[in-house]
ZAPAVEX-63117 format. One record per residue (C-alpha): residue in one letter; x, y, z; residue number from 0. Coordinates in steps of 0.2 Angstrom, whole numbers, plus 5000, padded with zeros to 4 digits. Example, Ala and Ser with C-alpha at 12.3 -4.5 7.8 and 13.67 -1.06 7.14 Angstrom:
+-----+------+------+------+-----+
: res :    X :    Y :    Z :   n :
+-----+------+------+------+-----+
:   a : 5062 : 4978 : 5039 :   0 :
:   s : 5068 : 4995 : 5036 :   1 :
+-----+------+------+------+-----+
END
This chain:
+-----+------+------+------+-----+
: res :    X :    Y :    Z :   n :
+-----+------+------+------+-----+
:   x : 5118 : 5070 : 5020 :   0 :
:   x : 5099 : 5071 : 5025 :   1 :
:   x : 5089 : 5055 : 5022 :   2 :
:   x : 5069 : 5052 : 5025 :   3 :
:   x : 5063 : 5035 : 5025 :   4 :
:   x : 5045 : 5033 : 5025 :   5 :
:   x : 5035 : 5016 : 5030 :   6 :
:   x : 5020 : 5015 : 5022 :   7 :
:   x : 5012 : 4998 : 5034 :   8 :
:   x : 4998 : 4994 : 5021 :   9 :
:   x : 4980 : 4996 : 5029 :  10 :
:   x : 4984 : 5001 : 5045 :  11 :
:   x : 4968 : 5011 : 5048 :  12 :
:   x : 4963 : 5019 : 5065 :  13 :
:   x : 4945 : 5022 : 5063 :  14 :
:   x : 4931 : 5027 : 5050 :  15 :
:   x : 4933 : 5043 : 5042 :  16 :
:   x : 4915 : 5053 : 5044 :  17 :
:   x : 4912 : 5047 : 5023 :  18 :
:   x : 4912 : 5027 : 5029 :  19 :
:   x : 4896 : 5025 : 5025 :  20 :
:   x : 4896 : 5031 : 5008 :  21 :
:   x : 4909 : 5016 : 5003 :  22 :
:   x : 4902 : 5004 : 5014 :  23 :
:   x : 4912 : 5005 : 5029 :  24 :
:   x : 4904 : 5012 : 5041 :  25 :
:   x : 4914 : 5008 : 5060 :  26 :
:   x : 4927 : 5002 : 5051 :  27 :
:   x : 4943 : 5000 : 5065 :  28 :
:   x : 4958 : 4992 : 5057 :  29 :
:   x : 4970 : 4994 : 5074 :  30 :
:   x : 4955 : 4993 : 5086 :  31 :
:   x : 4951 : 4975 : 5077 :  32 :
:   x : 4969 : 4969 : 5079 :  33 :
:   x : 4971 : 4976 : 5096 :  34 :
:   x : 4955 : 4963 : 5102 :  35 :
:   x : 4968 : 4949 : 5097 :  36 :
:   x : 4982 : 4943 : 5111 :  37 :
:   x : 4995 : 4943 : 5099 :  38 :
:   x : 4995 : 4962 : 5101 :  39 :
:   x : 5009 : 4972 : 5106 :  40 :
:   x : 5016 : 4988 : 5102 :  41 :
:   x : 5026 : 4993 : 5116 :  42 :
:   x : 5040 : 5003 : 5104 :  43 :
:   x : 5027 : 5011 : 5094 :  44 :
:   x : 5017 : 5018 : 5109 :  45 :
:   x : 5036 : 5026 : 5113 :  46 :
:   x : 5033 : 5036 : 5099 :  47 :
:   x : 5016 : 5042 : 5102 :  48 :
:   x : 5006 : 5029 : 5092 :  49 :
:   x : 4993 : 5029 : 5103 :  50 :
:   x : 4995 : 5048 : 5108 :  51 :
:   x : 4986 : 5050 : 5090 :  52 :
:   x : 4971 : 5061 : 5089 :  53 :
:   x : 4955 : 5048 : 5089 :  54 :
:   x : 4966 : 5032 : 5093 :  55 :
:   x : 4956 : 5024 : 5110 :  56 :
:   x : 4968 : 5008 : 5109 :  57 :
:   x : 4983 : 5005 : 5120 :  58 :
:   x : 4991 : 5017 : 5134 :  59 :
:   x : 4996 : 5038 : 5130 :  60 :
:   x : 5014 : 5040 : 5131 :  61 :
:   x : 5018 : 5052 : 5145 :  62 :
:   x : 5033 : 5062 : 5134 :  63 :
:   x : 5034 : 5054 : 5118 :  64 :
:   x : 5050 : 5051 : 5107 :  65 :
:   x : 5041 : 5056 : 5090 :  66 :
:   x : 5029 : 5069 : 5084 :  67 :
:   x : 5012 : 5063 : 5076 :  68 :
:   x : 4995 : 5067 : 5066 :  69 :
:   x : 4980 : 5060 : 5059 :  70 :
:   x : 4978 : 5058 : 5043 :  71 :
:   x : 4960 : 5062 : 5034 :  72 :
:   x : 4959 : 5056 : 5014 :  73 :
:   x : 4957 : 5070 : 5002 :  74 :
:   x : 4956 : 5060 : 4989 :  75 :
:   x : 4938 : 5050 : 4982 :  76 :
:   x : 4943 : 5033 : 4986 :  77 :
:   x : 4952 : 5020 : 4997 :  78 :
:   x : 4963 : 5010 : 4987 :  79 :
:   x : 4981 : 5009 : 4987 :  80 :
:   x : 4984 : 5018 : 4970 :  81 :
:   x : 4977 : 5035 : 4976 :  82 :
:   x : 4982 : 5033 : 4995 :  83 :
:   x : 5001 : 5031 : 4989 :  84 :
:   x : 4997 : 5046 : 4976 :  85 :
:   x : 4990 : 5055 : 4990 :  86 :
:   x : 5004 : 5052 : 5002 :  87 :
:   x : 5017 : 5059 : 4985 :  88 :
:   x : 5005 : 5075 : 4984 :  89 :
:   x : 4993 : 5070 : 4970 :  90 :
:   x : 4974 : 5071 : 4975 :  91 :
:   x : 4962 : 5061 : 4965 :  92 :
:   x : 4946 : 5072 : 4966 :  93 :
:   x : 4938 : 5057 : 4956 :  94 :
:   x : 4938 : 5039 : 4958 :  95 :
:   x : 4944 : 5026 : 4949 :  96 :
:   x : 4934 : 5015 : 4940 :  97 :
:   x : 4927 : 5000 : 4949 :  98 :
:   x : 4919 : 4985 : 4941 :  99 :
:   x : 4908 : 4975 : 4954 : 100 :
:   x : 4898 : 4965 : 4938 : 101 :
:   x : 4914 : 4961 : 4930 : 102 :
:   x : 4924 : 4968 : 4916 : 103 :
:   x : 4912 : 4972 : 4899 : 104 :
:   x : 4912 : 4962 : 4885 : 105 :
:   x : 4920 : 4975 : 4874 : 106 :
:   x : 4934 : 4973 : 4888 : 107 :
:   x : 4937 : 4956 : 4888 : 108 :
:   x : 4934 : 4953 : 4872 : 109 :
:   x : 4948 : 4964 : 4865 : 110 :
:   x : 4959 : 4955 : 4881 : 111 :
:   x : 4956 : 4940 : 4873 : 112 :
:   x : 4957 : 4946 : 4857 : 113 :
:   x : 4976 : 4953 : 4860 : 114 :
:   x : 4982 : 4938 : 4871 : 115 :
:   x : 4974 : 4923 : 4859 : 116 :
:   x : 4969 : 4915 : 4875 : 117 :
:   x : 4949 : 4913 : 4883 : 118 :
:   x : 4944 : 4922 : 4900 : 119 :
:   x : 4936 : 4911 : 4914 : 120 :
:   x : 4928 : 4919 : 4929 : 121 :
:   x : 4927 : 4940 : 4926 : 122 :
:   x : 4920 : 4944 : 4943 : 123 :
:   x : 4924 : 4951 : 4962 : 124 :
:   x : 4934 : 4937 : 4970 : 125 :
:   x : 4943 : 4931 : 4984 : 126 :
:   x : 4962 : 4931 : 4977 : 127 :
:   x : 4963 : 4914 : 4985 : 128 :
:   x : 4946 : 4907 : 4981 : 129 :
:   x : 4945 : 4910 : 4965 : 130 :
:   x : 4962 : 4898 : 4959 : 131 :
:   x : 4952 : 4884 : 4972 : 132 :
:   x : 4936 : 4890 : 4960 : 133 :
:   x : 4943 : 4891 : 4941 : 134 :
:   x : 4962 : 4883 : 4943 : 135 :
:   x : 4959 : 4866 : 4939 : 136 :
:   x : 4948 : 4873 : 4923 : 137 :
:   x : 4963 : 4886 : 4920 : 138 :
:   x : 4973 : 4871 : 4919 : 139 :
:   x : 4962 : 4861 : 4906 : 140 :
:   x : 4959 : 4874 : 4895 : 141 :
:   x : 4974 : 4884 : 4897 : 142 :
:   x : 4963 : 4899 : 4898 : 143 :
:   x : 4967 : 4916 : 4910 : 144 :
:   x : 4959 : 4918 : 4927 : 145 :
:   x : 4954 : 4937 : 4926 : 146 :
:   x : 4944 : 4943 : 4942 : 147 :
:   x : 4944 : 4960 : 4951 : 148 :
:   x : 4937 : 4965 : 4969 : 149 :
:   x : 4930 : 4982 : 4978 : 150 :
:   x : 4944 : 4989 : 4971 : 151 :
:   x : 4950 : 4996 : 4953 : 152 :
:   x : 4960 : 4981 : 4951 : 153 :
:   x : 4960 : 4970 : 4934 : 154 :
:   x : 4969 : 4954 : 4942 : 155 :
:   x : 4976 : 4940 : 4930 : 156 :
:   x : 4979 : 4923 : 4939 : 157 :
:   x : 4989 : 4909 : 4928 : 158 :
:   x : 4997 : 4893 : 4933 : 159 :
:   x : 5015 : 4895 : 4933 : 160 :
:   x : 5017 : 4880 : 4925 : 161 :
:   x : 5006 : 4883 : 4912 : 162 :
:   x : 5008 : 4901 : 4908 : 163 :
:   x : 5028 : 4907 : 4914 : 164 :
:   x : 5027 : 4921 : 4925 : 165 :
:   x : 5037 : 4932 : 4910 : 166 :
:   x : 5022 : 4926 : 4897 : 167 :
:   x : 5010 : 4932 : 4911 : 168 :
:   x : 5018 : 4949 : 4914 : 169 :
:   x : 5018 : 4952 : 4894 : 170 :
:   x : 4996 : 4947 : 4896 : 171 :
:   x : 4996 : 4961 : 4909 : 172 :
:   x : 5006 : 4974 : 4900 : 173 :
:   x : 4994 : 4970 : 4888 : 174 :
:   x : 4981 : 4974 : 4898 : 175 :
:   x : 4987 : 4989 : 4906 : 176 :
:   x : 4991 : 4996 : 4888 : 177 :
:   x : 4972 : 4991 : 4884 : 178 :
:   x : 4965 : 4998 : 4901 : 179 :
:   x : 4967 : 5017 : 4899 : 180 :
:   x : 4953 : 5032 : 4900 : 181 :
:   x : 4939 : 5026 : 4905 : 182 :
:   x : 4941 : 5009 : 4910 : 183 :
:   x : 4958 : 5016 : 4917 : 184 :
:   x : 4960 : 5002 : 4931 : 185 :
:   x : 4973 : 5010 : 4947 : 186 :
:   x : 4982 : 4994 : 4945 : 187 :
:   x : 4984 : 4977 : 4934 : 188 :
:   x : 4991 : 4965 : 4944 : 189 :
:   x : 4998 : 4946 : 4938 : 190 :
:   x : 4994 : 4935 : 4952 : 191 :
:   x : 5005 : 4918 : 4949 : 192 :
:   x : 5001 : 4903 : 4957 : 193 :
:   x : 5007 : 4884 : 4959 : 194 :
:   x : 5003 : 4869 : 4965 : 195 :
:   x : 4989 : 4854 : 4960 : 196 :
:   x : 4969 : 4854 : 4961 : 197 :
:   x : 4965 : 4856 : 4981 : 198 :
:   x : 4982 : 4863 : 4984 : 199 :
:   x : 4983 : 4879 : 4974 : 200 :
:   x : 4993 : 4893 : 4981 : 201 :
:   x : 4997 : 4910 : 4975 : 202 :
:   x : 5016 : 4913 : 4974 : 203 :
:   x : 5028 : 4928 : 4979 : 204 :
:   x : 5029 : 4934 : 4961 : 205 :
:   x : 5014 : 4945 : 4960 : 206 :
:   x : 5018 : 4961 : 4949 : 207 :
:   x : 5007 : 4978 : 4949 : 208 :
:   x : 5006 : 4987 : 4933 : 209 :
:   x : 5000 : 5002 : 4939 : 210 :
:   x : 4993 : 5019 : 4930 : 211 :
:   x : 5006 : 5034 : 4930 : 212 :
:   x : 5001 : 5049 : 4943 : 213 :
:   x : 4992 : 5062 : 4933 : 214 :
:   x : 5002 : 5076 : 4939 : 215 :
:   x : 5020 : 5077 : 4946 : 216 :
:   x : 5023 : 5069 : 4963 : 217 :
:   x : 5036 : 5072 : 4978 : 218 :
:   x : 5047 : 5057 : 4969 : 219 :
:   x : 5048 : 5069 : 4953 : 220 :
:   x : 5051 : 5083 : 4961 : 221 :
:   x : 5066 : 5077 : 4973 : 222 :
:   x : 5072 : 5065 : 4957 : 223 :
:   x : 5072 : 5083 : 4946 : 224 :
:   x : 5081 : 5089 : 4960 : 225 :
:   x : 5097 : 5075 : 4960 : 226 :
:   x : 5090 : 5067 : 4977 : 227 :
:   x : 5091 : 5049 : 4977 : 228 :
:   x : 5072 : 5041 : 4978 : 229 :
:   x : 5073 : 5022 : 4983 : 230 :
:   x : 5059 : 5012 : 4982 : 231 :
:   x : 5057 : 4997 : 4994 : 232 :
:   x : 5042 : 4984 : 4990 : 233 :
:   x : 5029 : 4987 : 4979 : 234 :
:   x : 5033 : 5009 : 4980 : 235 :
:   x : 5042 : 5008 : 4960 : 236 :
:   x : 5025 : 4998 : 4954 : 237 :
:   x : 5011 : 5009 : 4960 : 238 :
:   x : 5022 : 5025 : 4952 : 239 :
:   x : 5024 : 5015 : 4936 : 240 :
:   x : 5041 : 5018 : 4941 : 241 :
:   x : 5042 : 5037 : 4939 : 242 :
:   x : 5052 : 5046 : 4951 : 243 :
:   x : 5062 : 5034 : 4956 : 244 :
:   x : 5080 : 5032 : 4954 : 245 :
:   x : 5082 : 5013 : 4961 : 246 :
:   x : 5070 : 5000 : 4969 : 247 :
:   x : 5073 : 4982 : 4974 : 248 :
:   x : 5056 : 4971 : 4976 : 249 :
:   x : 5052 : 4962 : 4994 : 250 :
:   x : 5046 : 4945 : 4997 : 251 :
:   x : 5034 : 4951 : 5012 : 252 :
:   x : 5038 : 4963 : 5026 : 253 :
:   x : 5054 : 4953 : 5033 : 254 :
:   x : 5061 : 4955 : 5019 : 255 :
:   x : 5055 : 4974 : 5018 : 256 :
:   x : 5062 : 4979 : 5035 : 257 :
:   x : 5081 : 4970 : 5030 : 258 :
:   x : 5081 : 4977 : 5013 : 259 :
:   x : 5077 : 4995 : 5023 : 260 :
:   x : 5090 : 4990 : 5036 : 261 :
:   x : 5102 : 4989 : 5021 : 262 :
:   x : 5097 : 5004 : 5014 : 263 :
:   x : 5101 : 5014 : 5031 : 264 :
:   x : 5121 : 5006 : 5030 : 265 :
:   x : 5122 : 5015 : 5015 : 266 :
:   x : 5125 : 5031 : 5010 : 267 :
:   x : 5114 : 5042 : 5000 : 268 :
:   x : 5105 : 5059 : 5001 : 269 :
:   x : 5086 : 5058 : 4998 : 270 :
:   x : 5069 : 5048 : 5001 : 271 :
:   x : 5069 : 5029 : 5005 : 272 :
:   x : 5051 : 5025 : 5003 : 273 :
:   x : 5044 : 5008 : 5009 : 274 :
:   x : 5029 : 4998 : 5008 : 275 :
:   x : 5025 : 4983 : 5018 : 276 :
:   x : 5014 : 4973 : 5011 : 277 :
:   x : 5008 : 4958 : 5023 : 278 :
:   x : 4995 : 4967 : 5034 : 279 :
:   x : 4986 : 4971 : 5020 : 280 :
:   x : 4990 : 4958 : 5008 : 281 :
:   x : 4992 : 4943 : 5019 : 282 :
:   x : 4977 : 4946 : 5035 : 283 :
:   x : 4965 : 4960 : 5030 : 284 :
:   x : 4960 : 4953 : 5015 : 285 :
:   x : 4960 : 4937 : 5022 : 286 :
:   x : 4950 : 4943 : 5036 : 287 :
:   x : 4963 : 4937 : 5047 : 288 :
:   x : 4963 : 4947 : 5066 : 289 :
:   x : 4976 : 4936 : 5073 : 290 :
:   x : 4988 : 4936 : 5059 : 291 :
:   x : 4986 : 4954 : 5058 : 292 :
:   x : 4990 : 4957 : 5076 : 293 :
:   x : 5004 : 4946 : 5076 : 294 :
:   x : 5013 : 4958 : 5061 : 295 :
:   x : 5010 : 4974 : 5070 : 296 :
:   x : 5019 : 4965 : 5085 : 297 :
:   x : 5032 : 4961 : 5071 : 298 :
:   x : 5035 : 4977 : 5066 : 299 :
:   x : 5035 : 4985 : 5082 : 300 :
:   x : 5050 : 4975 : 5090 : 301 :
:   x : 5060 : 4981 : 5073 : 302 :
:   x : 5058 : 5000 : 5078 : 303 :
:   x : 5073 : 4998 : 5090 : 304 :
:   x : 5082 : 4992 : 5076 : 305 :
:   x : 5078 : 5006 : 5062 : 306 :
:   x : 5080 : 5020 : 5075 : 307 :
:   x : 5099 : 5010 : 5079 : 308 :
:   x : 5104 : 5010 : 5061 : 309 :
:   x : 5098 : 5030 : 5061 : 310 :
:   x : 5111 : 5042 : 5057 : 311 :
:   x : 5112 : 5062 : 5064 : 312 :
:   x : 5102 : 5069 : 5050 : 313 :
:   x : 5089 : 5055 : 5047 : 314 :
:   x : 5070 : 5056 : 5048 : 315 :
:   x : 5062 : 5040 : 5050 : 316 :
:   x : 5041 : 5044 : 5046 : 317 :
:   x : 5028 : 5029 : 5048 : 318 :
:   x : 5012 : 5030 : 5040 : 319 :
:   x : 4996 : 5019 : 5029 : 320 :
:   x : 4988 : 5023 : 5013 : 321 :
:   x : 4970 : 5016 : 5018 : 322 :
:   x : 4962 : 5003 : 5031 : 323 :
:   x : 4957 : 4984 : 5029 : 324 :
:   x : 4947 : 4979 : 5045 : 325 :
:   x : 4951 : 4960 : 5047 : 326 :
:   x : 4937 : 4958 : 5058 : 327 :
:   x : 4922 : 4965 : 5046 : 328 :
:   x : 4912 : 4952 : 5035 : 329 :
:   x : 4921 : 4963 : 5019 : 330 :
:   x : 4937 : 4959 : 5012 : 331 :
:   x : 4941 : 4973 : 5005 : 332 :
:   x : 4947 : 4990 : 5008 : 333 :
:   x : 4940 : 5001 : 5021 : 334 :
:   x : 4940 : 5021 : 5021 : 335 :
:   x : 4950 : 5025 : 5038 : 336 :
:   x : 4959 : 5037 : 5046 : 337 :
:   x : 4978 : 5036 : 5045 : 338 :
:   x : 4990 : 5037 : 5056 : 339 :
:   x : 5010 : 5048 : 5054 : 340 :
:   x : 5024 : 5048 : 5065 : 341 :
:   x : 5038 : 5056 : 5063 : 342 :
:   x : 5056 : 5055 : 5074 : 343 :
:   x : 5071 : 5062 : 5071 : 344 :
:   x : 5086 : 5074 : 5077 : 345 :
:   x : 5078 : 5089 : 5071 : 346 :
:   x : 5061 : 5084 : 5073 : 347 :
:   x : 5052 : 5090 : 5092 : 348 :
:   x : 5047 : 5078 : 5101 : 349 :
:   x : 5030 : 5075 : 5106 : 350 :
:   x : 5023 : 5087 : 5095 : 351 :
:   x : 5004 : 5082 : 5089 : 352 :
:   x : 5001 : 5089 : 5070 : 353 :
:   x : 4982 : 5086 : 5073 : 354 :
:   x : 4971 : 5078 : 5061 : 355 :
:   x : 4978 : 5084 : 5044 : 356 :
:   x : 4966 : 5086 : 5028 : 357 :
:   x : 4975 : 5074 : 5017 : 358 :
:   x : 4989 : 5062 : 5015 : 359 :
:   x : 4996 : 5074 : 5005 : 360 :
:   x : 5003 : 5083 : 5020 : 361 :
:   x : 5017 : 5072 : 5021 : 362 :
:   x : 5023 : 5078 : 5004 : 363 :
:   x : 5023 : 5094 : 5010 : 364 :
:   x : 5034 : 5090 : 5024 : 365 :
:   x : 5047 : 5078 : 5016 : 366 :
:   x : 5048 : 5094 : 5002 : 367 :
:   x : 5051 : 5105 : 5017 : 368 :
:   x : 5064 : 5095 : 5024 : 369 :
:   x : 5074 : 5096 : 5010 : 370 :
:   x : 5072 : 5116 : 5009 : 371 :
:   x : 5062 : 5113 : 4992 : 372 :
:   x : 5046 : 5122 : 4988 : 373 :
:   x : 5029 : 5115 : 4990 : 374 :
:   x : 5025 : 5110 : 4972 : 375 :
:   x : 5009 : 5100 : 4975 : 376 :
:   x : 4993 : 5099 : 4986 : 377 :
:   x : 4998 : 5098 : 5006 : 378 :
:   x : 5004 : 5108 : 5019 : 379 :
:   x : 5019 : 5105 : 5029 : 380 :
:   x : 5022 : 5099 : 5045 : 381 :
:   x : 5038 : 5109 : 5048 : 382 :
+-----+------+------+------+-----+
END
């Protein structure tokens, strides 16, 4: 029974692509930024040939590397986590998604507020974390919603759970999402809980994407079509708006990612496990933490021995990003990078460099190949 699982480590970025300066990021580095810190090491990784990558300048070449590896350009016209994950399932956006860096229009939010029956504070870029220190104690007077968005296509809904039940604010986000369509089609609305009192607001664990479907069939519809088990691990079932997959199970933070993918590897099935983990991005590139993202690299790399333990004969383990975010930038946000691939397995050569690769989508191409399927979408195959 073959089985591929596929790490998507959120915003791990390995240097400006040569369009960087045309989205603002212009020597963007997301590894180079976290390797500066001394809570860096990746001693497992470099094993594999993490640092054998084309372009990669940080750390020492492995002399006879375990895995094969690429970098990986971006086809697709943007840098968010919507179209990266499309890309790495074979769909290229050739257009990007709406972004609102002066807020949502009135027409917009008026009709949001129109639907919900409850009044909008704030409706601009924000800091996630700043803006409940800015608007919660308001949110809380008046009991209206906290709607904010960033670099990204992202409409963000921020309520106090004790105000507004986390159920209530998913039903204002569907709302939202059904709202949100053709032109003013957001990659993702995302309910953004929160708890605590005035001064000591913090965001809680029940976050929940409401994403835009894929405009054309992806790898997860094509090996679902197929009777192949796709398992979503994190965050995976929300940015396909749950198309093409067969079972997910949510994750806390990326502990709780690499167990649940732990668990997945004791059990049988035939098909794609496909993980994100959510913390580099989420918890230190946004928060232009270097430190904290150095110390969750070095977290991840002392799980690889466990994941290639738990690997049975016919397994492929593949490790990749879906976009940068350099914590050491005076941005927040996304940055257009390079990404990296690496790819171990029985049947996969060792030490094998794929070169830099025209789009994420390649690896759609491969996980097809592997499974002796036709190439159905954008990509070439690595195999």
């Amino acid at each position: 029974m073959k089985r591929i699982f596929l790490i998507v480590l959120d915003s791990v970025g390995i240097g400006a692509m040569p369009d960087a300066a045309e989205y603002g990021d212009a020597g963007s580095h997301t590894l180079l930024a976290a390797s500066k810190s001394s809570y860096f090491s990746m001693p497992n990784m470099r094993k594999l040939g993490f640092f054998n990558i084309d372009g990669v300048s940080v750390g020492e070449r492995e002399t006879a590397p375990r895995g094969s590896y690429a970098r990986l350009a971006e086809l697709s016209k943007g840098k968010d986590t919507t179209i990266g994950h499309w890309e790495i399932a074979g769909v290229v956006s050739d257009a990007s998604l709406p972004v609102y860096p002066r807020g949502f229009p009135k027409e917009v939010i008026g009709e949001f507020q129109k639907r919900t029956g409850r009044g909008v504070l704030c409706n601009k870029p924000y800091s996630g974390t700043e803006v409940i220190k800015e608007y919660g104690e308001q949110h809380l007077k008046t009991g209206d919603l906290i709607v904010y968005t960033s670099a990204d296509s992202v409409f963000q809904v921020a309520a106090h759970e004790k105000l507004v039940p986390v159920e209530k604010l998913y039903e204002y986000c569907k709302t939202a999402r059904e709202l949100l369509q053709g032109e003013h089609g957001v990659g993702r609305v995302i309910a953004r809980p929160f708890a605590g009192e005035p001064g000591k607001f913090e965001r809680t664990v029940r976050r929940h994407d409401f994403s835009l479907e894929p405009p054309k069939m992806t790898m997860l519809d094509r090996l679902k079509e197929e009777g192949y088990d796709v398992i979503s691990v994190g965050k995976i079932v929300d940015i396909f708006a749950g198309r093409g997959i067969t079972e997910f199970v949510r994750t806390a933070g990326n502990e709780d990612g690499i167990e649940q993918t732990l668990a997945y590897m004791n059990r049988e099935f035939e098909g794609l496990c496909f993980v994100n983990l959510v913390d580099f991005d989420m918890l230190y590139g946004h928060r232009n933490d270097v430190d904290g993202y150095a110390k969750a690299l070095t977290y991840f790399d002392a799980q690889i021995p466990k994941l290639l333990g738990h690997m049975k004969q016919e397994d492929v383990l593949m490790i990749t990003a879906d976009h940068g975010c350099d914590p050491s930038t005076q941005s927040t946000d996304h940055s257009r990078e390079y990404t990296p691939f690496l790819m171990v397995g029985d049947g996969i050569p060792s030490g094998k460099n794929y070169g830099t690769r025209e789009g994420f989508c390649d690896i759609a191409a491969t996980v097809l190949s592997l499974f002796g399927l036709s190439v159905s979408c954008r990509g070439s195959s690595m195999i």
